[in-house]
C-alpha positions as CSV (number, residue, x, y, z in Angstrom):
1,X,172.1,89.2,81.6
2,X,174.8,88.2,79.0
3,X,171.9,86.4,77.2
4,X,170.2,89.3,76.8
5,X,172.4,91.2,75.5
6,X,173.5,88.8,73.1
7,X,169.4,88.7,72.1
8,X,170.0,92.9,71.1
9,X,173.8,92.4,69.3
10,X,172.0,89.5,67.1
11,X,169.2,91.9,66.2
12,X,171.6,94.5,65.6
13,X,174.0,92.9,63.3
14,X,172.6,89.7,62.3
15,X,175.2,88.0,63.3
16,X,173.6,84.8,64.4
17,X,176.3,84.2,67.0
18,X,177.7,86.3,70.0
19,X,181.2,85.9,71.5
20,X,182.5,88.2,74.2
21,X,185.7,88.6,72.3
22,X,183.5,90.1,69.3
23,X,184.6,93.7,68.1
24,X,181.3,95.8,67.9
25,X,182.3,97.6,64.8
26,X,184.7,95.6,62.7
27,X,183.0,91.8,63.7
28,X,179.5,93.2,64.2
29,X,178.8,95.9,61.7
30,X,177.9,98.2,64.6
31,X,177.8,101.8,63.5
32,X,177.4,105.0,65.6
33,X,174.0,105.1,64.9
34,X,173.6,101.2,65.8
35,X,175.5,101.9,69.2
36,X,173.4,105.1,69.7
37,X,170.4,102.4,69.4
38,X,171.9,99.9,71.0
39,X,172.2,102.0,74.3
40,X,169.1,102.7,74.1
41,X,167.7,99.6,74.0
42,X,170.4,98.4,77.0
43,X,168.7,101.0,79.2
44,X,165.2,100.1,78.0
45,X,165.6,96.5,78.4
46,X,167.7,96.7,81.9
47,X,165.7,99.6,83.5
48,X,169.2,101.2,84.0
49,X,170.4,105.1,82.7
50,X,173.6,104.8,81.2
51,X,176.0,107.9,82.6
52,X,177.1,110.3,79.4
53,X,180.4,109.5,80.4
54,X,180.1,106.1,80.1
55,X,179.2,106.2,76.9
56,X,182.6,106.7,75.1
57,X,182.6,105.0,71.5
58,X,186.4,104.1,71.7
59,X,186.1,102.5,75.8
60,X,183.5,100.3,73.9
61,X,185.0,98.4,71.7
62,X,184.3,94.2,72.3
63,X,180.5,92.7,73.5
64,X,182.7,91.9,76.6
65,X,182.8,95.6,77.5
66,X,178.9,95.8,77.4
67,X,178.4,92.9,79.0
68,X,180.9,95.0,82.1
69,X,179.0,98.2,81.1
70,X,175.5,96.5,82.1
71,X,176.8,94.6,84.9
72,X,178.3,97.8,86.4
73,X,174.6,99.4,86.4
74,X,172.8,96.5,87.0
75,X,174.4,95.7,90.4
76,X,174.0,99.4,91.9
């Protein structure tokens, strides 16, 4: 799972390396638009629909915190 996800954040910010400590914005370049797109893509990728509220910009901070966001909808 965590290898996918890193597979969308390195298209997303060209960063060519993922860490689960990363910040999405500050490290990554991640912009509301890219997390909009990045969500997306999560659900696409996964087969999973992300709740609204789980979907707050500011509880989503580090790749860690998708990596729990995914996990949390991938195990239901």
């Amino acid at each position: 799972m965590k290898e996918k996800v890193n597979e969308i954040l390195k298209e997303k910010s060209f960063c060519d390396e993922i860490t689960s400590e990363l910040k999405l914005r500050e490290d990554l370049g991640l912009d509301s638009l890219n997390m909009v797109e990045l969500m997306v893509e999560l659900e696409d990728k996964f087969n999973i629909e992300i709740e609204e509220s789980d979907l707050d910009p500011a509880a989503l901070q580090t790749v860690s915190q998708i990596y729990d966001l995914v996990e949390k909808y991938t195990e239901e």
